[in-house]
N, C-alpha and C positions, 0 to 999 in steps of 0.2 A: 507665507510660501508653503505651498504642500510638502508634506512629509516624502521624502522617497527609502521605499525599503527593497533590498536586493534578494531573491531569489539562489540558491545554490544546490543546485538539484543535482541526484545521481539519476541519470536517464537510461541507467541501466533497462529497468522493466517500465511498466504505465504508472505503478503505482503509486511512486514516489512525487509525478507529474499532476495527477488525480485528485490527490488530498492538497496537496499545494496549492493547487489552481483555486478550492475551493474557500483556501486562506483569503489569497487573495481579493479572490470577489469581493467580499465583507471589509477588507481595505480598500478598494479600489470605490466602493459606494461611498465608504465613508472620506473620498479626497486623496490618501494617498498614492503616489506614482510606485507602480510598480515596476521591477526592472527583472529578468531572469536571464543566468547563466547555468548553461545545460547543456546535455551530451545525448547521443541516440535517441532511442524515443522520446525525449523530453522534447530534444526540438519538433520533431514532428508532431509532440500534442501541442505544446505553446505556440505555435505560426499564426494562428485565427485567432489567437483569443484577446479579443479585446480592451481585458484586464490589463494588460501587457503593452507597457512604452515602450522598449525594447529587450531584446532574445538573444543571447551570444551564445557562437557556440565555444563547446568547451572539452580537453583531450576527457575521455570517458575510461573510470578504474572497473576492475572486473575481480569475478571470484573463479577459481582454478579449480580443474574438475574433469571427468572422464565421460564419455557417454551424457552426457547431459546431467551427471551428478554434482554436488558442489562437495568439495574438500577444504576442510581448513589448514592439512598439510601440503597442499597442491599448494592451496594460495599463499601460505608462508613463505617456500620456494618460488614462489615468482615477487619475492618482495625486493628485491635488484630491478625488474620493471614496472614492477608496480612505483616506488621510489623518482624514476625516473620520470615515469607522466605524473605524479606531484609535483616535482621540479615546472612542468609545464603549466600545471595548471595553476599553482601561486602567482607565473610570471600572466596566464591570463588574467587571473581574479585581479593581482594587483593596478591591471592596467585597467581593467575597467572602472575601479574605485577609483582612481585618478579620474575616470570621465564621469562618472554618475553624483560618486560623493555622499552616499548612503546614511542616512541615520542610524540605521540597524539592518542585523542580514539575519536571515534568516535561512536556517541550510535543511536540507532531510539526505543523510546517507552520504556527503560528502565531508571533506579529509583535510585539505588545504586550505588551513584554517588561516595561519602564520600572517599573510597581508591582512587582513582584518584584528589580528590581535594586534600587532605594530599599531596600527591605528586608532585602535582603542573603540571600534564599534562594534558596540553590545551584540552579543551571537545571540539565540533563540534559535535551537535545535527540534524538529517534529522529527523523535526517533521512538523507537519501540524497544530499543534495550534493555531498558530497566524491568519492563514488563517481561520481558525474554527471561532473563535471569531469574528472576521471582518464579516465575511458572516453571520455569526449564528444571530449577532446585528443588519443588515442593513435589514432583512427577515421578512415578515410580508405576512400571520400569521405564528408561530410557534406552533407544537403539544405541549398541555400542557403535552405531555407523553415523552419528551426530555429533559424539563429543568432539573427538578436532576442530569440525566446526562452531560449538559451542565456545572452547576453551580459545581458541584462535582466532575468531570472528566476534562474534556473539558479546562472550564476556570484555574481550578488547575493547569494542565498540562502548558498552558501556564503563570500562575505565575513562575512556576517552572524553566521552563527552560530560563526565564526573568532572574533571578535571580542565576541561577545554572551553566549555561553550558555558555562557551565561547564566543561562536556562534553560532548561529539559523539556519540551509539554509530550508528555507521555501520554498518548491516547489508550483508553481502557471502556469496553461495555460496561462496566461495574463500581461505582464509588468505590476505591477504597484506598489505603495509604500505598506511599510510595518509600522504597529503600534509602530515600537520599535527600536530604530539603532541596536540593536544586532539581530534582524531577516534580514535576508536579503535574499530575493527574487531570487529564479534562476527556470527556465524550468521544465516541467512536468518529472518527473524519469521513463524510461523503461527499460526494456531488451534487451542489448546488442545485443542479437539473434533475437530478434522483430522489434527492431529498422536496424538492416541489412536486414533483409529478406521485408521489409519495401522499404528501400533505394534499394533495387535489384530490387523489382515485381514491386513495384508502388501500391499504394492501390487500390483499386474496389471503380469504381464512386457509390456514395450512390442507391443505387438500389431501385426501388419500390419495395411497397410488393409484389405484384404477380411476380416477381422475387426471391422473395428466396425460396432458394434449402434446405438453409443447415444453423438451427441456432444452437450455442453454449450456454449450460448455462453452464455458469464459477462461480461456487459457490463456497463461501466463505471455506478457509481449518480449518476453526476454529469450535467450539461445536454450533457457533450463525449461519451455513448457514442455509440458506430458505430449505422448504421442501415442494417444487412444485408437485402436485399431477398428476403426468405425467403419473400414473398407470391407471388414468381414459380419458385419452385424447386422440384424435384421430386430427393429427395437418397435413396440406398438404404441408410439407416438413420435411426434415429430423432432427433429434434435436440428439446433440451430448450432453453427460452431463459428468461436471469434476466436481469434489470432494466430490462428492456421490456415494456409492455402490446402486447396483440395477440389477433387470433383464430386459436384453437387450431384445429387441422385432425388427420387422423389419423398426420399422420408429423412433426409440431410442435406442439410444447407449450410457451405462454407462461407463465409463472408471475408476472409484473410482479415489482415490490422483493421480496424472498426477505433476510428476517433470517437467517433460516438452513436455507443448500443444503448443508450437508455431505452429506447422504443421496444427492443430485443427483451430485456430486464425486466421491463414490467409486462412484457405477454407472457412471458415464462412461469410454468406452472413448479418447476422448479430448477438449480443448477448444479452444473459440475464446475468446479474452479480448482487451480493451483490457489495455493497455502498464504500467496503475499496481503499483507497487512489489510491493503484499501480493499482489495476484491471482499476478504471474509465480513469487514466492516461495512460494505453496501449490503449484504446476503443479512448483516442483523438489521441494518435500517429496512428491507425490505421483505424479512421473516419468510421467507420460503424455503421449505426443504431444500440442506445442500448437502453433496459430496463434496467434502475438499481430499485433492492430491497433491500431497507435500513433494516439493521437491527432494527427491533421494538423497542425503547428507546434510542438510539442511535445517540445523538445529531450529532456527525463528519459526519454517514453515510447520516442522511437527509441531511448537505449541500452540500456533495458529489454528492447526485444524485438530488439536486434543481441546480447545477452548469452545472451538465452533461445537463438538461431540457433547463436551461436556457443561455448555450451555442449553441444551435442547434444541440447537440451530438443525443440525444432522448428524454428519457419519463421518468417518477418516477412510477415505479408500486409493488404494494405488490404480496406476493405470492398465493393470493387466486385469484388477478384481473389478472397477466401478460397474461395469456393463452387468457383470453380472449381478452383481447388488442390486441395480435398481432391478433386471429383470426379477431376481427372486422375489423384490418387494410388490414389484407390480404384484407377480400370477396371488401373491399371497395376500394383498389389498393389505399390510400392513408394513409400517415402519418400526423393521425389526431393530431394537435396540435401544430407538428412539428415549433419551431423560425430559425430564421435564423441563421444562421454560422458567425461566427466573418472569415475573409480572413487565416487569420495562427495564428497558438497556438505557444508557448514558449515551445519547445520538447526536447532542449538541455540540462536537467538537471543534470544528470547525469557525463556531461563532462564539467560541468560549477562546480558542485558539489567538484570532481577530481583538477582540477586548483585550486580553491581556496585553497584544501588542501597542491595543490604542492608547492602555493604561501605561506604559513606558514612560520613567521620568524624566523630563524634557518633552517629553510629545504629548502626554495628555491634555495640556492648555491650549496646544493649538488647534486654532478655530478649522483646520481643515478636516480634524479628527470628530467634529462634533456628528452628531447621528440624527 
């Protein structure tokens, strides 16, 4: 009988959705039934996808913040309702493993753990905490406007899942050791569809700027994306923009939620993205000049885009400076600042992700996991 493994998605933003799905796949080829529980955008990216026996939905946790910032003292004090849709969602999780019956689950960024440890099936976490801390510690200076969320969120999360989950697969561009024997180290997570149309075209040699034609901003799907003031700008190529509504004009194009830009991704000469995990991790599978915009308080996102900077991916810019960055790069045909490229990134995650879970004992004998 086929292995079935259970999804537990925060659908807060796409990206948690994104990398998941791409797990999946690599299961789903090799026989296992997949099952996903998920909240906001999660359900609306899982409804089509094929990989997918069944989609529950599920109450959805949040992070507390002003203006589109995120705070880790906001979110603290709202940990009386945060508390309470845990309560909720244990009483989902537990009911669906009474119907599904899971061999292993597998969560990214979700909390209600509790019906799965009673039951004794083995967790497997895709989280970026440990890598958060590593980086967040070794960074100097740090905005004093990230530690509560560092110290609150950030580091919590990797107490948590130290202590919670079975094992850790911490996705990283770069071989190297991990803080803890329970995290372990694999490739950056893409999409399946990214990562072939990738492996078919060939990527585009990093371009000067007075080469581009055509940039993308790939804004965050969650309530924290940036709000880039495109209604006042006049930019000398063309800007495509995902996850925002708006009226189109003849040198911008709004597309609102986009299930799926890959088409968008690879005509782009380069992009702007918010700071979340999966977005910076397609921008190294697909090496084009990026702007990342961290979200405002948001410890993960600033080392997300000090990483993106500090690999020779691109730049760190907010949303009142990016426009003008690229324009200065344009007129100046050079990318000011720009470090050097490390030779190759670690992009295999997602199929390094997939193995280790076929490798699980008790499941590697079965003939449904064979390749």
């Amino acid at each position: 009988m086929s292995p079935t493994c259970l999804f537990v998605i925060n659908g807060l933003g796409m990206g948690n959705s994104t990398r998941c799905h791409a797990v999946m796949e690599d299961l789903a080829q090799a026989g296992w039934r997949v099952h996903v529980l998920t909240s906001g955008n999660g359900l609306a990216y899982f409804k089509d996808k094929d990989c997918v026996v069944s989609l529950t939905p599920a109450e959805a946790l949040f992070y507390s913040g002003t203006n589109g910032d995120v705070s880790g003292w906001s979110t603290l004090k709202s940990i009386r309702s945060l508390a309470a849709i845990a309560r909720v969602k244990r009483a989902q999780l537990a009911a669906l493993l009474d119907r599904i019956r899971p061999e292993v689950a597998v969560v990214d960024s979700e909390y209600a753990l509790a019906p799965l440890r009673r039951r004794r099936i083995p967790i497997v976490a895709l989280n970026t905490s440990e890598m958060v801390v590593t980086e967040y510690l070794r960074r100097q200076p740090r905005p004093a406007g990230i530690r509560s969320h560092f110290w609150f969120v950030e580091f919590a999360d990797y107490l948590f899942h130290k202590h919670f989950c079975n094992l850790v697969l911490s996705p990283f561009p770069l071989r190297t050791p991990t803080r803890h024997p329970k995290f372990r180290r694999i490739g950056l997570i893409a999409r399946q569809a990214v990562a072939e149309r990738v492996a078919q075209e060939g990527g585009k040699p990093f371009p000067a700027p007075r080469q581009l034609r055509r940039v993308v901003f790939m804004l965050s799907g969650s309530v924290h994306a940036s709000h880039i003031p495109l209604e006042r700008s006049t930019m000398p190529f063309h800007i495509d923009v995902v996850g925002r509504p708006g009226e189109s004009r003849p040198n911008v194009t709004y597309h609102g939620r986009l299930m799926n830009n890959v088409d968008l991704l690879m005509q782009a000469d380069a992009l702007v993205i918010n700071g979340g995990y999966s977005a910076i991790s397609e921008a190294f599978l697909l090496r084009k000049p990026v702007f990342v915009i961290p979200v405002p308080g948001h410890a993960e996102q600033f080392v997300n885009a000090r990483l993106a900077s500090d690999l020779g991916l691109g730049f760190v810019a907010t949303e009142t400076d990016v426009l003008d960055q690229l324009l200065r790069m344009y007129e100046q045909d050079r990318w000011i600042g720009l470090k050097p490229m490390p030779a190759a990134f670690e992009l295999n995650g997602a199929r390094e992700a997939a193995d280790i879970l076929l490798s699980l004992p008790g499941l590697a004998s079965s003939p449904a996991t064979a390749r």
